[in-house]
DRENFIVEX-192320 format. One record per residue (C-alpha): residue number from 1; residue in one letter; x, y, z. Coordinates in nm, 2 decimals, padded with zeros to 4 digits. Example, Ala and Ser with C-alpha at 12.3 -4.5 7.8 and 13.67 -1.06 7.14 Angstrom:
+-----+------+--------+--------+--------+
! pos ! code !      X !      Y !      Z !
+-----+------+--------+--------+--------+
!   1 !    A !  01.23 ! -00.45 !  00.78 !
!   2 !    S !  01.37 ! -00.11 !  00.71 !
+-----+------+--------+--------+--------+
This chain:
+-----+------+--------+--------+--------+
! pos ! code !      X !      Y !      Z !
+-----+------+--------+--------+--------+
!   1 !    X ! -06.43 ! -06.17 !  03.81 !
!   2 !    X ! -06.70 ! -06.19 !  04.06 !
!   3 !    X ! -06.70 ! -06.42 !  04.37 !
!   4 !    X ! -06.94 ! -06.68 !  04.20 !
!   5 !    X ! -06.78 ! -06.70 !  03.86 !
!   6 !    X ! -06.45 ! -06.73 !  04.04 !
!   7 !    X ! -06.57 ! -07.01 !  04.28 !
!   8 !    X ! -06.70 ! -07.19 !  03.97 !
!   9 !    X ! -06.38 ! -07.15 !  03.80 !
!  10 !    X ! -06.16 ! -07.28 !  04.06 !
!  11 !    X ! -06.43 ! -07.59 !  04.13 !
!  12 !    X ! -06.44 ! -07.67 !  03.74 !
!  13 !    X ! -06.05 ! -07.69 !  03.78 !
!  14 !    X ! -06.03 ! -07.92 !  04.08 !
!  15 !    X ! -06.31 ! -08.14 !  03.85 !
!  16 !    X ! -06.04 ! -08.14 !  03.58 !
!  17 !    X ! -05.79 ! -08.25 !  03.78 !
!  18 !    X ! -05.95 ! -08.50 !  04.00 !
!  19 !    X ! -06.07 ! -08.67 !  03.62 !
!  20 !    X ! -05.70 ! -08.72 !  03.53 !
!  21 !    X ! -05.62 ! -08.81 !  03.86 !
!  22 !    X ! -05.91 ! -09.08 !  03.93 !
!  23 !    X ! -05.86 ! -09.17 !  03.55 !
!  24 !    X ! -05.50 ! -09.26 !  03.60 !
!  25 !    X ! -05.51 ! -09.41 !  03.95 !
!  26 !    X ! -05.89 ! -09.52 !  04.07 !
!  27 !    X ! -06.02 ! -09.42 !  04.34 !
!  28 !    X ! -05.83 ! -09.61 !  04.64 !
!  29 !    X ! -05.50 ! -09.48 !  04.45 !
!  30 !    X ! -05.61 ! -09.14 !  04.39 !
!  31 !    X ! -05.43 ! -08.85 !  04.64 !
!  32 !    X ! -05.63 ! -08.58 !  04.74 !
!  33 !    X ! -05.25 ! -08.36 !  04.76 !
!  34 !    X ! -05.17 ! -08.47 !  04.33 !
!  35 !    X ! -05.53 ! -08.33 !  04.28 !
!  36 !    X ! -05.46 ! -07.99 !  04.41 !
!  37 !    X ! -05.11 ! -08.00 !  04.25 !
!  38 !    X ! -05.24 ! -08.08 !  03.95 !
!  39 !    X ! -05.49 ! -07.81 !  03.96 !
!  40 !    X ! -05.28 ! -07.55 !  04.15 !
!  41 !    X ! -05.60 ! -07.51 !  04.40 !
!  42 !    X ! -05.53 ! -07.51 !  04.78 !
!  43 !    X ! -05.56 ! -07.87 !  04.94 !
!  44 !    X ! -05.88 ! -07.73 !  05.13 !
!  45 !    X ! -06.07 ! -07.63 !  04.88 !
!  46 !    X ! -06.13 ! -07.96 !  04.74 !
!  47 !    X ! -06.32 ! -08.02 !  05.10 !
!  48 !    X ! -06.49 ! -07.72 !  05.09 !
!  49 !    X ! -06.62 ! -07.79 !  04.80 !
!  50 !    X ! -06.68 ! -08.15 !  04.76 !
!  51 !    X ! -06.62 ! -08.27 !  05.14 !
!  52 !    X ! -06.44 ! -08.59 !  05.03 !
!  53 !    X ! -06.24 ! -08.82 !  04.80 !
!  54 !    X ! -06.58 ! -09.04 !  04.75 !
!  55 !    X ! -06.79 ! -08.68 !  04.65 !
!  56 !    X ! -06.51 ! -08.56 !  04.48 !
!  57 !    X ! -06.49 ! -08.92 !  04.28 !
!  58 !    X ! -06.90 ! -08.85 !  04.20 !
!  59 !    X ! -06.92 ! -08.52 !  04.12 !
!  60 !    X ! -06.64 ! -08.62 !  03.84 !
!  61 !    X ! -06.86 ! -08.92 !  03.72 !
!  62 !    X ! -07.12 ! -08.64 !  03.70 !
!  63 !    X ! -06.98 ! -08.44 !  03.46 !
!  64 !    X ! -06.83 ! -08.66 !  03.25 !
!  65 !    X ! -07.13 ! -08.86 !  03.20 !
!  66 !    X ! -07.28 ! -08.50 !  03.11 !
!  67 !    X ! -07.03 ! -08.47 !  02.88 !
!  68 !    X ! -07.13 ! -08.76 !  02.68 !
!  69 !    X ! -07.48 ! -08.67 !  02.76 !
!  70 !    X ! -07.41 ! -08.40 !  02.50 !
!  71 !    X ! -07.23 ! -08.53 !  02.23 !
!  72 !    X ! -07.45 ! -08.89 !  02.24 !
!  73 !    X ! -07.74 ! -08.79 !  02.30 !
!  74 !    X ! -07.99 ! -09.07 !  02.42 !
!  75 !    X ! -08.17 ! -09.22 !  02.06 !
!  76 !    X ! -08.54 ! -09.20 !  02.10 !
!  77 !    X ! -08.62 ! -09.35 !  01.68 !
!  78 !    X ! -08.51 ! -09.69 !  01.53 !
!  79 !    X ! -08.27 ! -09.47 !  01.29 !
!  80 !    X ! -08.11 ! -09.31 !  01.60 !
!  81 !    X ! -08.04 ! -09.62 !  01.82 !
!  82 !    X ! -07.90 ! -09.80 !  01.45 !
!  83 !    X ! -07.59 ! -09.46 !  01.52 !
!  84 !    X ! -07.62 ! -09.52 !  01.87 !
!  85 !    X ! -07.32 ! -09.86 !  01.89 !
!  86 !    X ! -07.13 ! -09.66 !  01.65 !
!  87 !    X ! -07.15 ! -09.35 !  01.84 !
!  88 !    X ! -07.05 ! -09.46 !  02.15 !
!  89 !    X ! -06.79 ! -09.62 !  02.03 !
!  90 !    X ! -06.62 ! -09.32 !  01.86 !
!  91 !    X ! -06.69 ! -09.10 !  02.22 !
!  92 !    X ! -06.51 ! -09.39 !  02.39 !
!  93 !    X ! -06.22 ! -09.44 !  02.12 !
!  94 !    X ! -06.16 ! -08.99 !  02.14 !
!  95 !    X ! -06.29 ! -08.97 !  02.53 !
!  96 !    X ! -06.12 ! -09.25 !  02.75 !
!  97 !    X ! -06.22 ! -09.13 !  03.07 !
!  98 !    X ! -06.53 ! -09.28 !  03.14 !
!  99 !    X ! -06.47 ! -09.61 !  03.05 !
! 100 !    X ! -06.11 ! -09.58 !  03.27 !
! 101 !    X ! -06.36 ! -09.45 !  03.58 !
! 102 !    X ! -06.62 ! -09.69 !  03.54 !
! 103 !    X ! -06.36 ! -09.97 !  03.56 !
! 104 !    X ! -06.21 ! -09.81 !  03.86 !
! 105 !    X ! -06.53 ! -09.76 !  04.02 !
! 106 !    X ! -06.70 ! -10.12 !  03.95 !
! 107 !    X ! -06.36 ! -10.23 !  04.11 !
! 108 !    X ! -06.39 ! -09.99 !  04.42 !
! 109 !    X ! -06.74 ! -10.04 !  04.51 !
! 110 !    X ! -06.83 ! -10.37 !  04.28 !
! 111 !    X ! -07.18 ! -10.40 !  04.42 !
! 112 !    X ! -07.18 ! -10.18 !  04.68 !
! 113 !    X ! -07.40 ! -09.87 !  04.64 !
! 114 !    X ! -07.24 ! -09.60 !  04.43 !
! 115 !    X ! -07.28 ! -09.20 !  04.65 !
! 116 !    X ! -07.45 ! -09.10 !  04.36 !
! 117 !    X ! -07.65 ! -09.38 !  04.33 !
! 118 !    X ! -07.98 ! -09.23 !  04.23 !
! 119 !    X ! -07.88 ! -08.99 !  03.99 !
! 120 !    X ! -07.77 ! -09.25 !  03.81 !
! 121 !    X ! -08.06 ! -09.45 !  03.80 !
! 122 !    X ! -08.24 ! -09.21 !  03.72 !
! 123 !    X ! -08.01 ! -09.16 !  03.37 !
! 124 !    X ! -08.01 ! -09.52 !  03.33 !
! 125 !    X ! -08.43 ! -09.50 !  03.34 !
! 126 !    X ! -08.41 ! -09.23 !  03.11 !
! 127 !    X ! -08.26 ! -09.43 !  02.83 !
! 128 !    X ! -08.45 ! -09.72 !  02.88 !
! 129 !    X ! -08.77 ! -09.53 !  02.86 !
! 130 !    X ! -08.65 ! -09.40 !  02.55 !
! 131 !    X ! -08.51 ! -09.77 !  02.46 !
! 132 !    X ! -08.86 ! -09.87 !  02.50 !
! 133 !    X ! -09.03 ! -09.64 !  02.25 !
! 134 !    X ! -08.74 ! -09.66 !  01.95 !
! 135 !    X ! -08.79 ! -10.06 !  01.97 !
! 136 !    X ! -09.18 ! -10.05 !  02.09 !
! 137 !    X ! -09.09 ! -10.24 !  02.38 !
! 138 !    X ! -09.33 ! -10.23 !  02.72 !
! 139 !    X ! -09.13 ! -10.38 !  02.95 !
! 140 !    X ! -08.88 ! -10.16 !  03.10 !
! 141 !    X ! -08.66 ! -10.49 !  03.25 !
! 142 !    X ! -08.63 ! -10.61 !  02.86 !
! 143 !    X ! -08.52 ! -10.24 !  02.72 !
! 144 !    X ! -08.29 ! -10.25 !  03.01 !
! 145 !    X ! -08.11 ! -10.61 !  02.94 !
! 146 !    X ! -08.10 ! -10.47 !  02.55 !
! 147 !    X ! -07.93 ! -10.15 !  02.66 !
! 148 !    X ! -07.68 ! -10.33 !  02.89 !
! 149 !    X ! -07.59 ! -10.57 !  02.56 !
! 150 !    X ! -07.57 ! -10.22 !  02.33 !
! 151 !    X ! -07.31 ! -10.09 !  02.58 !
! 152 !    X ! -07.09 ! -10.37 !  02.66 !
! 153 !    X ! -07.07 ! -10.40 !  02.26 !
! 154 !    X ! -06.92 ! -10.08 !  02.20 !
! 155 !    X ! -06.74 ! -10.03 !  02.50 !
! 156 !    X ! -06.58 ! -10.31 !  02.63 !
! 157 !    X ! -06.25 ! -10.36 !  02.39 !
! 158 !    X ! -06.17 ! -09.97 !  02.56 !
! 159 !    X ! -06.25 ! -10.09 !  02.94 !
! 160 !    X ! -06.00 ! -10.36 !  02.87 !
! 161 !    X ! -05.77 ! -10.30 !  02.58 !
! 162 !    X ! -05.48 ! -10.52 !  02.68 !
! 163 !    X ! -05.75 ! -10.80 !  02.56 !
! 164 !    X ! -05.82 ! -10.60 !  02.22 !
! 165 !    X ! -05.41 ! -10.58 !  02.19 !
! 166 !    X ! -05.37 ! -10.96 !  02.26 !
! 167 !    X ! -05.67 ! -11.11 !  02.04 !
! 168 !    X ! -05.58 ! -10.83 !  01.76 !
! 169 !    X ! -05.21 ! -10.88 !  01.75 !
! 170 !    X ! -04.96 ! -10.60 !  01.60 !
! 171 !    X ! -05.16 ! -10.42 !  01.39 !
! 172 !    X ! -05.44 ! -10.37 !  01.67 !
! 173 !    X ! -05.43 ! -10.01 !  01.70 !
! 174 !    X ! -05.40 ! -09.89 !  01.32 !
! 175 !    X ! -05.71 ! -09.73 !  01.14 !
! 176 !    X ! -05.83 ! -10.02 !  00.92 !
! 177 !    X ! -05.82 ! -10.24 !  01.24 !
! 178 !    X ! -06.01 ! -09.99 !  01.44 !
! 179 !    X ! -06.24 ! -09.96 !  01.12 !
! 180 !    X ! -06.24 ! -10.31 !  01.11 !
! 181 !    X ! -06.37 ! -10.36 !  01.53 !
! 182 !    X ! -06.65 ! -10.06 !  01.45 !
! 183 !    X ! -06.80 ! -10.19 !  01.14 !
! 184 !    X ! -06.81 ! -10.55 !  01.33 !
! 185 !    X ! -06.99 ! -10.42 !  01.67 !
! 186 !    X ! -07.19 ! -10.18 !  01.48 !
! 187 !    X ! -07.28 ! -10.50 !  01.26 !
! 188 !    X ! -07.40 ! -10.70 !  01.57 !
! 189 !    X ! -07.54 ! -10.40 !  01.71 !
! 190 !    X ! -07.78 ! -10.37 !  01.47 !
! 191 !    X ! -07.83 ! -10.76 !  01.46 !
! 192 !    X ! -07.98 ! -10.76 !  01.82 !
! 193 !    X ! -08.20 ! -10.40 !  01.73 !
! 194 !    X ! -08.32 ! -10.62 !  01.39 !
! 195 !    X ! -08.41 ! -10.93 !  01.64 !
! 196 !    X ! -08.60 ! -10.77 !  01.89 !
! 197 !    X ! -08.86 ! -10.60 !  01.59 !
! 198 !    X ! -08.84 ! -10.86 !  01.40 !
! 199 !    X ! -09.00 ! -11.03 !  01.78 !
! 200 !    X ! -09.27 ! -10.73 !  01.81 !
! 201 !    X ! -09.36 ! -10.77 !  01.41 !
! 202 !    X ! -09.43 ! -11.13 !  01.48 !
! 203 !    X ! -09.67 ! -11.10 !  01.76 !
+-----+------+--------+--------+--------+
């Protein structure tokens, strides 16, 4: 193995680990000494790499945020943003870790400036531009409030599933009640999508 692939190797493990790790505890609770446990990598190297818990913390919101990148890709047509609610709902119900980071970041830094603050900006711009052309919308601010209403429908009952196991009761976390919560969201999903053309049809 040459020096680079092995560098890559052993920074991909200490992202692996530090996901788990922020997953499980946040950032404030996170321990820089689990993380190289957990990945059998040296205590230093997580410096070396990343220089600190806060990098560390972005470069894992990074690449999972790439990771759903790929298997949701951002809709650009009517039909595609109609899948999107339902998509990301089934990435959040089979990949918990972003929602689980999210939370633990919103907590850490609330509205404090994120490290990777631009970067992610710059994702959030690039699905409300292509917001914008699937509903014909011009105005960015608009595409923007319509994408904020599109996530928190499909991804809130994971952020804070003690509320979807308290308004759902028993049966919460069998298949027809998880069919049940998707067909719903996807239903109002596609309610707010339906509003906002049936607003650019009528003017």
């Amino acid at each position: 193995m040459t020096p680079t692939a092995k560098s890559q190797q052993t920074r991909e493990k200490l992202l692996e680990a530090a996901q788990a790790e922020f997953s499980e505890f946040g950032l404030a609770g996170a321990r820089v000494d689990r993380i190289a446990e957990r990945s059998g990598v040296n205590k230093q190297r997580i410096y070396a790499y990343f220089g600190n818990k806060e990098m560390l913390f972005s470069a894992v919101m990074s690449k999972v945020y790439q990771h759903m990148g790929s298997l949701v890709p951002i809709p650009t047509t009517e039909e595609g943003l109609r899948s999107y609610v339902g998509d990301v709902f089934d990435y959040h119900r089979t990949h918990g870790d972003l929602v689980s980071l999210l939370a633990w970041e919103g907590l850490h830094y609330r509205d404090r400036p994120i490290p990777d603050e631009k970067e992610r900006e710059t994702y959030y711009v690039r699905k409300t531009v292509a917001l914008s052309m699937a509903l014909g919308i011009e105005d960015p601010t608009e595409a923007a409030r319509i994408l904020l209403e599109l996530v928190g429908l499909s991804s809130w009952p994971f952020i804070v599933p003690q509320q979807r196991r308290l308004m759902l009761g028993p049966g919460h976390d069998t298949e027809a009640s998880w069919s049940l919560l998707r067909t719903s969201i996807v239903r109002h999903g596609e309610a707010i999508i339906d509003s906002v053309i049936g607003e650019r049809s009528a003017v």
